[in-house]
KELO-36776 format. One line per 3 residues: their letters; for each residue x, y, z of N, C-alpha, C. Coordinates in nm, 2 decimals. Example, Ala and Ser with C-alpha at 12.3 -4.5 7.8 and 13.67 -1.06 7.14 Angstrom:
AS) 1.32:-0.57:0.78:1.23:-0.45:0.78:1.32:-0.33:0.78 | 1.28:-0.22:0.71:1.37:-0.11:0.71:1.29:0.00:0.79
//
This chain:
XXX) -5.61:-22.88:10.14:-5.71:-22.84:10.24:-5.66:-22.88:10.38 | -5.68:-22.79:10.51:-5.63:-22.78:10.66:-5.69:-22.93:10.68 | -5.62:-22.99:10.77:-5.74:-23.07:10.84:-5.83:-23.04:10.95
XXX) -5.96:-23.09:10.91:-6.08:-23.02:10.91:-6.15:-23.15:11.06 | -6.18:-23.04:11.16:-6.18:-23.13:11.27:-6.37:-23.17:11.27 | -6.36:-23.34:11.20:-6.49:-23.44:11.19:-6.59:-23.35:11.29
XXX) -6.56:-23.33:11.37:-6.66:-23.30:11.51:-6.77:-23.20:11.47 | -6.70:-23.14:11.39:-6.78:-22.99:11.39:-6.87:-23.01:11.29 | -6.77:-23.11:11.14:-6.92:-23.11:11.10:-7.03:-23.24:11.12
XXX) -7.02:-23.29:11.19:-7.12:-23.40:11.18:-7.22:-23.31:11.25 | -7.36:-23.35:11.17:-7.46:-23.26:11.20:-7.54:-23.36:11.37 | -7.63:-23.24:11.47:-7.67:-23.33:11.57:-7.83:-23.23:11.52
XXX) -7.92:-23.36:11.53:-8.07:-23.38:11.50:-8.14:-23.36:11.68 | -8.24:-23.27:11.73:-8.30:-23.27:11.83:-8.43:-23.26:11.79 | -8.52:-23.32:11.88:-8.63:-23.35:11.90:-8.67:-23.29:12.01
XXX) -8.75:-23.20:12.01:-8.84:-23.08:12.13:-8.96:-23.12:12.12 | -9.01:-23.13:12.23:-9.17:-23.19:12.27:-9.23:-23.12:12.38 | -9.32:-23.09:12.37:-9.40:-23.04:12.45:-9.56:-23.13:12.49
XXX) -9.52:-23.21:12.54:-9.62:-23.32:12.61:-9.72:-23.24:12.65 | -9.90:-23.32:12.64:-10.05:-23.24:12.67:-10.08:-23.40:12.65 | -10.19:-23.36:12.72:-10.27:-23.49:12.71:-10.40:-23.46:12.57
XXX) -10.47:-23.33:12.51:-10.53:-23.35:12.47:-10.46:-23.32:12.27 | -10.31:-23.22:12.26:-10.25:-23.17:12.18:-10.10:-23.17:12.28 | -10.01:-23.23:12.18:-9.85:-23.29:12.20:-9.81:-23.19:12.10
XXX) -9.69:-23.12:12.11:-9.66:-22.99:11.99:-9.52:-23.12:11.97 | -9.45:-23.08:11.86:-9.32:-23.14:11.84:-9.24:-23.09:11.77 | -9.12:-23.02:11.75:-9.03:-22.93:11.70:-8.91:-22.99:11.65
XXX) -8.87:-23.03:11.51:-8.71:-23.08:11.51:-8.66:-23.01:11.40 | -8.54:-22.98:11.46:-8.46:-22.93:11.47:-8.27:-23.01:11.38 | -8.21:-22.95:11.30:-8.07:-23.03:11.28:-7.98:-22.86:11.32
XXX) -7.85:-22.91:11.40:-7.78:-22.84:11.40:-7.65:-22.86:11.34 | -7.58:-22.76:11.28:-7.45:-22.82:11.18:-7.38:-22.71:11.16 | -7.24:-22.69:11.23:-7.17:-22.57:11.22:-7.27:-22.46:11.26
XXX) -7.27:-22.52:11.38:-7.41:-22.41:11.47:-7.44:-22.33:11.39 | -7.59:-22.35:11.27:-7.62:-22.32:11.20:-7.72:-22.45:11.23 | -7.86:-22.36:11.27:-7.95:-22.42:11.30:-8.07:-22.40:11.20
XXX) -8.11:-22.54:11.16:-8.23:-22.55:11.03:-8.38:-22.65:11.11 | -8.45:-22.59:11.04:-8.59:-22.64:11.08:-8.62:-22.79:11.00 | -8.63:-22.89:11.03:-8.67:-22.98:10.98:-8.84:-23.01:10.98
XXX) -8.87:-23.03:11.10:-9.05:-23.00:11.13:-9.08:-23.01:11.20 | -9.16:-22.95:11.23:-9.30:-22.92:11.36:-9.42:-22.93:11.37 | -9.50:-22.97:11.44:-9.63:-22.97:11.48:-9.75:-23.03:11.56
XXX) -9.84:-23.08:11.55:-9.91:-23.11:11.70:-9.94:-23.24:11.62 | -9.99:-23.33:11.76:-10.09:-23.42:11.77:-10.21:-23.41:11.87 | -10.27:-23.44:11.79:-10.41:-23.36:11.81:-10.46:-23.53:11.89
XXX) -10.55:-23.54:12.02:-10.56:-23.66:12.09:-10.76:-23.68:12.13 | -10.77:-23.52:12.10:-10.89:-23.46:12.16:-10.99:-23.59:12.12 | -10.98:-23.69:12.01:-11.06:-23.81:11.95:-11.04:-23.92:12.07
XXX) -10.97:-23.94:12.10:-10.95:-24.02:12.19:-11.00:-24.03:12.31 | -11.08:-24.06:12.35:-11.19:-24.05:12.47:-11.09:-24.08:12.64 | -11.05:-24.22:12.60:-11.00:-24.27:12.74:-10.87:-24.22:12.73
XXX) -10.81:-24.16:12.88:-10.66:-24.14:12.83:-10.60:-24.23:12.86 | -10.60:-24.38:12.88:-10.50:-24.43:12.83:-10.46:-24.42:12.68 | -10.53:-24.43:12.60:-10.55:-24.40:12.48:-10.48:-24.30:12.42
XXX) -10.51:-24.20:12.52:-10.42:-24.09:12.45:-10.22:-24.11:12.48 | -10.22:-24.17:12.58:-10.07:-24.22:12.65:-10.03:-24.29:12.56 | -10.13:-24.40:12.47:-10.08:-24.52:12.39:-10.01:-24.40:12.30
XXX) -10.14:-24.36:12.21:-10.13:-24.23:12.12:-9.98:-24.17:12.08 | -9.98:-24.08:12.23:-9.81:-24.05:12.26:-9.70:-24.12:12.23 | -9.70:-24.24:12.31:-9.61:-24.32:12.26:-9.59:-24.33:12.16
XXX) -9.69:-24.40:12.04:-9.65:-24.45:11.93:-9.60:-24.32:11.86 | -9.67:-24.22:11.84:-9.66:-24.14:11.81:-9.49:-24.07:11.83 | -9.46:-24.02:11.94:-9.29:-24.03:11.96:-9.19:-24.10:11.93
XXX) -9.29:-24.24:11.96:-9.19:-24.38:11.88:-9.15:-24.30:11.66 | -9.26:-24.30:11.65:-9.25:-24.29:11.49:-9.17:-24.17:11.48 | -9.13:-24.05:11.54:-9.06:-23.92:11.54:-8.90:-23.99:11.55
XXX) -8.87:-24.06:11.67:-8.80:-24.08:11.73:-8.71:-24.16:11.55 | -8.83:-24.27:11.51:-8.75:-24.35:11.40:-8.74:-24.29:11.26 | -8.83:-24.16:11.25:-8.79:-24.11:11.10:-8.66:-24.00:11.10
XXX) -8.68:-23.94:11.24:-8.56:-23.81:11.23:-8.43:-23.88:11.31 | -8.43:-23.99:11.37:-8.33:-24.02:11.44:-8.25:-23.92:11.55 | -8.32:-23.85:11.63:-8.27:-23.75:11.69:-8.12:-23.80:11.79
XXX) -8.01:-23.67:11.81:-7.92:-23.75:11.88:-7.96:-23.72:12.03 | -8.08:-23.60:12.04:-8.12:-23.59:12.19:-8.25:-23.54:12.17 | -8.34:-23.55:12.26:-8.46:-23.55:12.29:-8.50:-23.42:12.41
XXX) -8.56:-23.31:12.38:-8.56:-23.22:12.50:-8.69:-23.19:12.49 | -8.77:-23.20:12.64:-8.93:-23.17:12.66:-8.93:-23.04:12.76 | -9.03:-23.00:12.78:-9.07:-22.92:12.83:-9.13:-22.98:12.96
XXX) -9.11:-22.93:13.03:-9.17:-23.01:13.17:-9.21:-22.88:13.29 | -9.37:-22.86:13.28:-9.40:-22.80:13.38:-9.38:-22.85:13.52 | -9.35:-22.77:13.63:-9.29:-22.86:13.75:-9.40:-22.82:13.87
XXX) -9.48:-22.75:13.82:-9.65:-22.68:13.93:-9.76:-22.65:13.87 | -9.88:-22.63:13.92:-9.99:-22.63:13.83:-10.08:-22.60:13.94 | -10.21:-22.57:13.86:-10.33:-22.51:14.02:-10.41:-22.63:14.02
XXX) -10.43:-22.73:13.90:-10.52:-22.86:13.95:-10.40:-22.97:13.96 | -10.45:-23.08:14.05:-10.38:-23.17:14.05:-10.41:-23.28:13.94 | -10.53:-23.28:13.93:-10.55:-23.41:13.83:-10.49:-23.37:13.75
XXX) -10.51:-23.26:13.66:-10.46:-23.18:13.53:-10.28:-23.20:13.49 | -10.20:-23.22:13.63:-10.08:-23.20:13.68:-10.03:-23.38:13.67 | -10.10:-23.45:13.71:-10.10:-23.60:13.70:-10.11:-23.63:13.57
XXX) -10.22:-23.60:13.51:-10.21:-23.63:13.39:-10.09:-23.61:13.27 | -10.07:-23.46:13.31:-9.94:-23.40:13.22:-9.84:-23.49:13.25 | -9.79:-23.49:13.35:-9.66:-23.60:13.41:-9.73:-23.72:13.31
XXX) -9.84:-23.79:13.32:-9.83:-23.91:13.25:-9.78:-23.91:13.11 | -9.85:-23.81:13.05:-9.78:-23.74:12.94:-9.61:-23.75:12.89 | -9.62:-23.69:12.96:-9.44:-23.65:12.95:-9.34:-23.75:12.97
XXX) -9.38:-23.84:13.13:-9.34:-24.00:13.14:-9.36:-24.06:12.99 | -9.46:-24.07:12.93:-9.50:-24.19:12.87:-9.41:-24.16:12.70 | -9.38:-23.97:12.68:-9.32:-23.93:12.56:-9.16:-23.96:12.59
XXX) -9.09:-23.94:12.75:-8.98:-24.03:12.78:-8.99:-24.16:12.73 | -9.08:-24.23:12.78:-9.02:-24.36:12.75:-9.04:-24.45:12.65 | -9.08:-24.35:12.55:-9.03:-24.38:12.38:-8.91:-24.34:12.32
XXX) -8.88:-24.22:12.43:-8.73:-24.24:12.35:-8.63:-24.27:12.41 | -8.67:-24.33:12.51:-8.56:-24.40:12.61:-8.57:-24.53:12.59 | -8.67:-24.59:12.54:-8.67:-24.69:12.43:-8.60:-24.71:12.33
XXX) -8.58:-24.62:12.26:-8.49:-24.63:12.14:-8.36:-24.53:12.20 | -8.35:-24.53:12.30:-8.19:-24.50:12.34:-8.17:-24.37:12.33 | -8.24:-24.30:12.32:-8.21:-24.13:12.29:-8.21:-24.06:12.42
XXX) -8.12:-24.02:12.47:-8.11:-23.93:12.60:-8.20:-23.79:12.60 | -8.23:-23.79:12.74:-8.38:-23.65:12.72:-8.30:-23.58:12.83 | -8.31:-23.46:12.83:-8.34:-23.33:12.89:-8.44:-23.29:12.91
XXX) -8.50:-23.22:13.05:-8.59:-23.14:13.08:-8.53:-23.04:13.08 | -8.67:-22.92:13.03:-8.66:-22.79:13.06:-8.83:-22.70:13.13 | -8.77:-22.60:13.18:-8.90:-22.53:13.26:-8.92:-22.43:13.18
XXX) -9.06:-22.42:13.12:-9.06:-22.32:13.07:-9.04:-22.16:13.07 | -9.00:-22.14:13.17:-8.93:-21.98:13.19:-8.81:-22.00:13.12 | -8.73:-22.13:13.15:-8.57:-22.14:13.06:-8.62:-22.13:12.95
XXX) -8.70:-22.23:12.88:-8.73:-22.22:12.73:-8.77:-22.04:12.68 | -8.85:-22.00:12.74:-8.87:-21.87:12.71:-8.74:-21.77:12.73 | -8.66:-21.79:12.82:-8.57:-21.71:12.88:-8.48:-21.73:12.74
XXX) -8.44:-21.88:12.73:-8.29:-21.88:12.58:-8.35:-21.84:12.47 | -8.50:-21.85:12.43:-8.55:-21.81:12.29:-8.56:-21.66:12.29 | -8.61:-21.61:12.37:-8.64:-21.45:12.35:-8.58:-21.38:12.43
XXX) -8.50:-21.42:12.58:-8.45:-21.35:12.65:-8.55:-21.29:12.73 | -8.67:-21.32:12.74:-8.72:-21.31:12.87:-8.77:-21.45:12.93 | -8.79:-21.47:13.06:-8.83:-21.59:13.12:-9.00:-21.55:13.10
XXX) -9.04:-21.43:13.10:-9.21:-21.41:13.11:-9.27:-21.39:13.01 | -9.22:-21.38:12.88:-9.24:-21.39:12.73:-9.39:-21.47:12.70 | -9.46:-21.43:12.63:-9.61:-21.46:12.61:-9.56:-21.58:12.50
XXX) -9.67:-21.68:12.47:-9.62:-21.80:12.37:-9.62:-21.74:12.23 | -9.71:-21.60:12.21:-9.72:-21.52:12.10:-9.57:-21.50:12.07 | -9.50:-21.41:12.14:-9.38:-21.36:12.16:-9.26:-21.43:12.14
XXX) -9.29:-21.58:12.18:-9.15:-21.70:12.16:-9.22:-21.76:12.02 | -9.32:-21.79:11.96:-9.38:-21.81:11.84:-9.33:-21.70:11.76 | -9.35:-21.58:11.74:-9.27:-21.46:11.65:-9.13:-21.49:11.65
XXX) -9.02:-21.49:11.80:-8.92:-21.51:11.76:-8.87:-21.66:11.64 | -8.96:-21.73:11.68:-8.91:-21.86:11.62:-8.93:-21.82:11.49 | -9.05:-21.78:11.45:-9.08:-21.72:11.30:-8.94:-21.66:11.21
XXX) -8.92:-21.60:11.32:-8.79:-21.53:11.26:-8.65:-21.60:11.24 | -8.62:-21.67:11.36:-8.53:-21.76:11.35:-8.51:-21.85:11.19 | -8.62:-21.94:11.19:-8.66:-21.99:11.12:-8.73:-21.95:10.97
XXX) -8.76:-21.82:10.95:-8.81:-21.73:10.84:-8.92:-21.87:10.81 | -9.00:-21.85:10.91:-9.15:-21.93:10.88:-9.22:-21.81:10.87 | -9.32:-21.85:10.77:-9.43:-21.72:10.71:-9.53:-21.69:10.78
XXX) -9.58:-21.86:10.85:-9.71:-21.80:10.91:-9.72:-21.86:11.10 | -9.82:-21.77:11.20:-9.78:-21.80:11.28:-9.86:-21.89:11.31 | -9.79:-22.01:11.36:-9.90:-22.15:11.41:-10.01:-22.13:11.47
XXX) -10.12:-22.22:11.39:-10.23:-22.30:11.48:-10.26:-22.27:11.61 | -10.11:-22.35:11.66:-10.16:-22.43:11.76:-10.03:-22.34:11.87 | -10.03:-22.32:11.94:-9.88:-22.26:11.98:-9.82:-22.42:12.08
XXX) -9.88:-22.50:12.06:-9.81:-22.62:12.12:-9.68:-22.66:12.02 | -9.73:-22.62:11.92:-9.60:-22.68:11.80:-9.48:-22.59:11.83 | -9.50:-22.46:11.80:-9.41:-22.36:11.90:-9.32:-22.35:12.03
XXX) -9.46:-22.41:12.10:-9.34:-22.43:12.23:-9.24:-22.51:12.21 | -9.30:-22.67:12.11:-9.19:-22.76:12.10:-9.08:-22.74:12.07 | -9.11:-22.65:11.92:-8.98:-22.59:11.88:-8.89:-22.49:11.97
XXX) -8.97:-22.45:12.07:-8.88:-22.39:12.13:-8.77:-22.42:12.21 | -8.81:-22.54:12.26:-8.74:-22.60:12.38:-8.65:-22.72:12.27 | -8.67:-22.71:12.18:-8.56:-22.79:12.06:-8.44:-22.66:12.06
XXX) -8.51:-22.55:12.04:-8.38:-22.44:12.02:-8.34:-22.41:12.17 | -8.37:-22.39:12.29:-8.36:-22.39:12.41:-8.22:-22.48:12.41 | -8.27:-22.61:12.36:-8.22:-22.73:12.44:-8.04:-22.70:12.35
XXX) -8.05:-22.66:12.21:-7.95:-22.63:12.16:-7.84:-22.50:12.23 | -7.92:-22.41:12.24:-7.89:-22.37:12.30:-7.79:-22.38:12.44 | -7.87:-22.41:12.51:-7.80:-22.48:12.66:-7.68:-22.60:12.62
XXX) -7.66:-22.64:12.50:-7.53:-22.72:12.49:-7.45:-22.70:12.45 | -7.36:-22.59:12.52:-7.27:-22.54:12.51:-7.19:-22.51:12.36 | -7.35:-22.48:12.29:-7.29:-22.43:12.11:-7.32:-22.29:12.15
XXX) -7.34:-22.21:12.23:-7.32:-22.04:12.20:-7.21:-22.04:12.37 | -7.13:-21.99:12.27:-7.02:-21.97:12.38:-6.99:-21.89:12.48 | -6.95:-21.87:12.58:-6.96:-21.75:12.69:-6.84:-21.76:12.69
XXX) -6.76:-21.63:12.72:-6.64:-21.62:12.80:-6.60:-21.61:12.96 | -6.55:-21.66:12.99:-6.49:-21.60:13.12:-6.44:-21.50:13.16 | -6.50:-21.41:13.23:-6.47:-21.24:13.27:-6.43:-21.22:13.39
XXX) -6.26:-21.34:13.42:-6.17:-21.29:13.51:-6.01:-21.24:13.41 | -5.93:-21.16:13.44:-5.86:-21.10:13.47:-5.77:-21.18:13.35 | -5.73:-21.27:13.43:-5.62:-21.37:13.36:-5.65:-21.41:13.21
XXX) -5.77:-21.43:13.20:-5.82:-21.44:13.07:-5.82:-21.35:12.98 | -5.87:-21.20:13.03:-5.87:-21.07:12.98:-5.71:-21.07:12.92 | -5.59:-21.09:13.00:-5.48:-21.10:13.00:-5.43:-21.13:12.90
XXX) -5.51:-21.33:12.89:-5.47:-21.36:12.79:-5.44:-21.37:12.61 | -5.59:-21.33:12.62:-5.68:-21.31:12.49:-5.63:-21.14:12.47 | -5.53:-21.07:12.53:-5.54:-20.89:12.48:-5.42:-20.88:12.53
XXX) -5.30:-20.96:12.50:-5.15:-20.94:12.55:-5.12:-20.79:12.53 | -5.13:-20.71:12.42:-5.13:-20.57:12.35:-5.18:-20.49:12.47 | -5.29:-20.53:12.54:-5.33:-20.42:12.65:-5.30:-20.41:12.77
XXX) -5.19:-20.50:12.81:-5.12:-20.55:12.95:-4.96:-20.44:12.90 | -4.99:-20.33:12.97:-4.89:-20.26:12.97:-4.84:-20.27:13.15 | -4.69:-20.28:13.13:-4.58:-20.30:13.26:-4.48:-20.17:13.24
X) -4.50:-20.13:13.44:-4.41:-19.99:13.44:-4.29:-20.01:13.37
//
């Protein structure tokens, strides 16, 4: 057997979140020989929780225990960056702060994303309905039925987003010299 370069196959585990103060969606994700598998998704529901610090504790622990059963090697949230109420907008940020610093706690590096990018890498549109990035995932994933809750969905989305965006789907460079290099056969000289 060739020697087989370790890198490719050690599997990387992500964790997708989509922080709310009243429902937290969560998406994980393992990638392995970019060959992406669903591990599990779904919400926490906070709505019980009256005071929001409560629900912030909630979060934490809650991320904490994600963070220690799947061991993710990266953590990617969703992070809206505008909103039409401010309280609403405060609170989310506390949110999303509070699901960071559980896993910046246990050492896991996070990425943000805006949700036009998450909709833009999953389905290729940035204006994509959460129906629309929920069906794609379905398919990705040959999941049967379509979520509850579409918070679980978004999570998973921005898990596949996040895979995405790390340089595991490859692009080429479409200068000349490259074209060149990669098609010697088609470089004809008078």
């Amino acid at each position: 057997m060739g020697k087989v370069d370790k890198k490719l196959l050690k599997e990387k585990i992500i964790l997708g979140l989509d922080p709310g103060t009243n429902v937290m969606g969560y998406g994980v994700i393992m990638v392995q020989l970019s060959q992406v598998k669903l591990l599990q998704f779904g919400v926490i529901q906070m709505g019980k929780f009256g005071a929001h610090e409560l629900k912030l504790k909630k979060i934490f622990d809650r991320v904490l225990s994600l963070v220690d059963e799947f061991h993710p090697d990266e953590v990617a949230l969703e992070a809206p960056f505008f909103g039409k109420n401010v309280q609403s907008m405060l609170k989310l940020g506390r949110a999303q702060g509070v699901a960071m610093s559980a896993a910046l706690y246990r050492e896991v590096p996070i990425t943000e994303y805006a949700p036009k990018k998450v909709k833009q890498s999953v389905t290729g549109n940035g204006n994509a309905s959460k129906e629309q990035v929920a069906r794609m995932l379905m398919q990705i994933f040959s999941i049967k039925e379509m979520p509850k809750l579409f918070d679980a969905s978004d999570a998973l989305a921005v898990a596949v987003c996040h895979h995405y965006q790390n340089g595991t789907v490859k692009t080429t460079s479409k200068s000349w010299e490259n074209f060149l290099r990669d098609n010697p056969k088609r470089l004809k000289l008078p």
